[in-house]
C-alpha positions in Angstrom: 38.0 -8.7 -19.6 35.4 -9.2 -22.8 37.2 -8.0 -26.0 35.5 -5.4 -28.1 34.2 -6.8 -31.2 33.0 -5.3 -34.7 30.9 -2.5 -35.5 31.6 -1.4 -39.5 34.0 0.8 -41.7 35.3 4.0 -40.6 36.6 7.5 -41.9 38.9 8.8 -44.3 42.6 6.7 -45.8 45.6 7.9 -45.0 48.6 8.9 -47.4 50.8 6.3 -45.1 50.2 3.2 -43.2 51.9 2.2 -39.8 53.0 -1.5 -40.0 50.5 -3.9 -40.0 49.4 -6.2 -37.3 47.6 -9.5 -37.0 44.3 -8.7 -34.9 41.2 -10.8 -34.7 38.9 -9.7 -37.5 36.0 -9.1 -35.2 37.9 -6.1 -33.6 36.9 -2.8 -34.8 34.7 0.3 -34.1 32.6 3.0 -36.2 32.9 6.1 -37.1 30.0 8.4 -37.2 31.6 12.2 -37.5 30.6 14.4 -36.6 27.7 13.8 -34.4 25.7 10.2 -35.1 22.4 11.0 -36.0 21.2 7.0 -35.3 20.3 6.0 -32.3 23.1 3.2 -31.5 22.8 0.0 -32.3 21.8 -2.8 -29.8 24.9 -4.4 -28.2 27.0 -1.3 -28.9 28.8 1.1 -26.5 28.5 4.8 -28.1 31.2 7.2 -27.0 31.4 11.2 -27.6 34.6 12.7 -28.0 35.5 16.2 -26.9 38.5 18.1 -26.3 40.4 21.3 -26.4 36.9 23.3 -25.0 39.0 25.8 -23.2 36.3 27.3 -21.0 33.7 28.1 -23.7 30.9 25.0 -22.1 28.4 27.7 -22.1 27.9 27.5 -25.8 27.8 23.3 -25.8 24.4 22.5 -27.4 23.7 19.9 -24.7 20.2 19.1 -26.5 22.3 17.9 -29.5 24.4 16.4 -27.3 21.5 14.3 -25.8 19.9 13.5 -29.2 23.9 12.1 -30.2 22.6 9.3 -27.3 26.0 8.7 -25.9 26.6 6.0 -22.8 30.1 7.2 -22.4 31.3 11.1 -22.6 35.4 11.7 -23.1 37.3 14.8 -22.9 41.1 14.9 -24.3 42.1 17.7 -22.3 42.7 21.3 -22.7 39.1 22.3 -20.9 40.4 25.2 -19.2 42.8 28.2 -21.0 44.9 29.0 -18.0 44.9 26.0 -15.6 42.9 27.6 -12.8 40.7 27.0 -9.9 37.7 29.0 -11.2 38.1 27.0 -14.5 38.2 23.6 -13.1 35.4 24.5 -10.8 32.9 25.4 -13.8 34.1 22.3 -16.0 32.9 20.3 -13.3 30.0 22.2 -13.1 29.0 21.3 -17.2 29.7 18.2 -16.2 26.9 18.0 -13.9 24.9 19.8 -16.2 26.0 17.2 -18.9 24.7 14.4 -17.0 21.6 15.5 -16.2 20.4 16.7 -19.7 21.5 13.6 -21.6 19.9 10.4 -20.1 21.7 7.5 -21.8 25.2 9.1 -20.2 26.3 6.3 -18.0 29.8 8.0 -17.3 32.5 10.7 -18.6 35.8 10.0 -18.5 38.1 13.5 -18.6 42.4 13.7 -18.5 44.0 16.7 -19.0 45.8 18.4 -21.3 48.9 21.2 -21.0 46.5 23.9 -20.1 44.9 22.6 -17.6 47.5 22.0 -15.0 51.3 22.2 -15.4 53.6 25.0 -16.7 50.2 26.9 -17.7 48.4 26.6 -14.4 48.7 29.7 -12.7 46.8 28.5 -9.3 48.3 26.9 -6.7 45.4 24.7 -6.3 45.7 23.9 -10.0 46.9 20.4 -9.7 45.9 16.9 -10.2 44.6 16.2 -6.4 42.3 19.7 -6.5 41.1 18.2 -10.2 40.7 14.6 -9.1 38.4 15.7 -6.3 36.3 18.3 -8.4 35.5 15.7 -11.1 34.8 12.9 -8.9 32.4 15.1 -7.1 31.0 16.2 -10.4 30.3 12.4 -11.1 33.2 11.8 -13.7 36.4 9.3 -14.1 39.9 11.3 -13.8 42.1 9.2 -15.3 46.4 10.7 -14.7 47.6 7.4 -15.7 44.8 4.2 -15.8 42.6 3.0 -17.1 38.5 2.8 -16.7 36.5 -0.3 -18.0 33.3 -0.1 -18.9 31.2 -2.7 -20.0 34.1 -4.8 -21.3 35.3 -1.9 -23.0 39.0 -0.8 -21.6 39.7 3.1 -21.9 43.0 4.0 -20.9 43.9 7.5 -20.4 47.4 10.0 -20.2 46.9 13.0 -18.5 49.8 15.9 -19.9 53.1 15.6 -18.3 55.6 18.6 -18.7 57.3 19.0 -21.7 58.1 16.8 -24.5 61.5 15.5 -22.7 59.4 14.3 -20.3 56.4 12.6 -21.3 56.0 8.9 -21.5 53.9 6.4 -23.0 55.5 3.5 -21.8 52.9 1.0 -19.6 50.1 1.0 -22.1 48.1 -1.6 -21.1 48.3 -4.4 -24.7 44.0 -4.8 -23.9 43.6 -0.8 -24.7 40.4 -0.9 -26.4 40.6 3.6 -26.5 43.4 5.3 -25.7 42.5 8.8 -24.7 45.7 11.1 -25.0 45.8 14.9 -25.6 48.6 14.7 -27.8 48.2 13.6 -31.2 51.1 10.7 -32.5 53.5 11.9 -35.0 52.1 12.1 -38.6 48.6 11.2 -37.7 46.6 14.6 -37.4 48.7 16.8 -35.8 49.7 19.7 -38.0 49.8 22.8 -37.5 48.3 26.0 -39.7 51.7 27.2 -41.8 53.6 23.6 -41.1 54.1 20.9 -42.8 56.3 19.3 -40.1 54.7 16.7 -37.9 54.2 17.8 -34.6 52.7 14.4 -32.7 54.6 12.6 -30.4 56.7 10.3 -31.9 57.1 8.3 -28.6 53.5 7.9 -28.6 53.9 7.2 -32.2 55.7 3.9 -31.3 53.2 2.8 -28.4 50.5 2.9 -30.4 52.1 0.4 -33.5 52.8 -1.5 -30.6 49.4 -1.7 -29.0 46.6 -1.2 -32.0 43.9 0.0 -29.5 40.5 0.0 -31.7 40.6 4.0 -31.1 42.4 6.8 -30.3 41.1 10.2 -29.0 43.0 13.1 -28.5 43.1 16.6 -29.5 45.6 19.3 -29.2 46.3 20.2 -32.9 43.2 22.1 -33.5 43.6 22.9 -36.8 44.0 18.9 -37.7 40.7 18.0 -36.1 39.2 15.0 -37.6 39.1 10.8 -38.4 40.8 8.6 -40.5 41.8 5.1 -40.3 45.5 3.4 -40.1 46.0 -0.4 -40.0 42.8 -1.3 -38.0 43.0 1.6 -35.5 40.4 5.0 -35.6 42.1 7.9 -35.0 40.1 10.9 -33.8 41.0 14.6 -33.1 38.5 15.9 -31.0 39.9 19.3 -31.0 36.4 21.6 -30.9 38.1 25.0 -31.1 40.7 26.2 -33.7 42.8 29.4 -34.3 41.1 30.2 -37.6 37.4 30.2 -36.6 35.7 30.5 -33.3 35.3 27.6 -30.7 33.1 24.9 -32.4 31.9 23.0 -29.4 27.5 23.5 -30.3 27.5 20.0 -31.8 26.4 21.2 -34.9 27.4 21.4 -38.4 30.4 23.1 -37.7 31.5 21.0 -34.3 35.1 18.8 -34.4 32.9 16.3 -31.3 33.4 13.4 -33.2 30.8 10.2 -32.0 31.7 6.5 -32.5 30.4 3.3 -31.4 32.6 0.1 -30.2 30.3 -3.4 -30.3 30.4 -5.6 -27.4 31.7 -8.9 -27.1 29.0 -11.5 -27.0 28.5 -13.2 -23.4 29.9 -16.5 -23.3 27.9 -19.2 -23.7 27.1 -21.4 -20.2 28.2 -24.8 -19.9 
């Protein structure tokens, strides 16, 4: 598949730097956090990140959201509170509301994150089959453990799995152009309020120096929601709701949706 190619600069440094890696120079995506207020540029791919919604959709300005002009709409995870039927039936149901008020959204791509079907899932019918079928009727990409393509562009996606003990990140494909976890890697925006500890997955941690995908979305850590830069990868929490204010999911001035763009590889020339 077509490589993603350059865009511009992105968001904030970081105190530390992963190792570096050799990538082509024309590699790289931009930042425009919160919300981009330009249209995006010709030959780009714009993306909207959301995550950690936990059943408060109603109060999603989807106007903004259309005026953001995204072709691709993710979700980290964590749309639900307790895992339940009910829940996953009226996430789907923004979905389809999603996709009819913004016109340029070509497709959403959704995993899940710890509340929204595991240990926390209190239905029966609160597992990944039920939620496969609800978001592939509600026109989205469910992605447990692939990856998605779109235009060139390779998304890869983790659904939550268990506990710490037992989540891997082992199989990341080395063309991941955005990786789309819910967990944060170790020491890149994943404190907590009171900690200073990391709290990321140091697992992931290692996959990602290993891979250098142009982004990676997740959430989880709302209190660390943001974007910064680390040897040639974007980094983006997406988490729109934190324990300190309430849930900041109106695309406004106050929203963690972060937007970014990824430019698309020239078509080869014939002959």
């Amino acid at each position: 598949g077509a490589a993603a190619a350059a865009a511009a600069a992105a968001a904030a440094a970081a105190s530390r730097a992963m190792p570096r890696r050799v990538r082509k120079p024309s590699q790289h995506a931009t930042a425009a956090a919160p919300v981009a207020i330009q249209p995006p540029a010709e030959g780009t791919l714009r993306f909207v990140l959301l995550s950690d919604t936990h059943s408060d959709h109603d109060v999603i300005d989807l106007g903004a959201l259309a005026a953001a002009a995204p072709h691709v709409l993710l979700h980290a995870g964590d749309f639900t509170d307790c895992g339940t039927h009910e829940e996953h039936v009226a996430f789907a149901a923004f979905l389809a509301r999603a996709r009819a008020a913004v016109p340029t959204l070509r497709e959403v791509v959704v995993i899940t994150g710890n509340h929204d079907a595991g240990r926390r899932g209190t239905d029966p019918s609160s597992n990944h089959a039920s939620i496969w079928e609800l978001l592939n009727e509600a026109g989205a990409v469910y992605l447990q453990n692939g990856t998605h393509t779109v235009d060139g562009v390779n998304i890869h996606g983790r659904s939550w799995k268990g506990e710490a003990r037992g989540r891997t990140y082992a199989g990341v494909p080395a063309n991941t152009h955005v990786l789309l976890t819910h967990e944060p890697p170790r020491g890149i925006l994943d404190q907590k309020v009171g900690s200073v500890k990391p709290c990321g997955s140091s697992a992931l941690q290692a996959v990602v120096e290993e891979v250098r995908p142009l982004v990676h979305c997740f959430g989880h850590m709302h209190e660390s929601a943001g974007s910064l830069r680390r040897s040639g990868t974007l980094f983006i929490n997406g988490a729109c709701a934190d324990r300190a204010h309430p849930p900041r999911v109106g695309l406004g001035e106050r929203t963690a949706a972060a937007c970014f763009d990824v430019r698309l590889a020239a078509p080869a020339a014939d002959g």
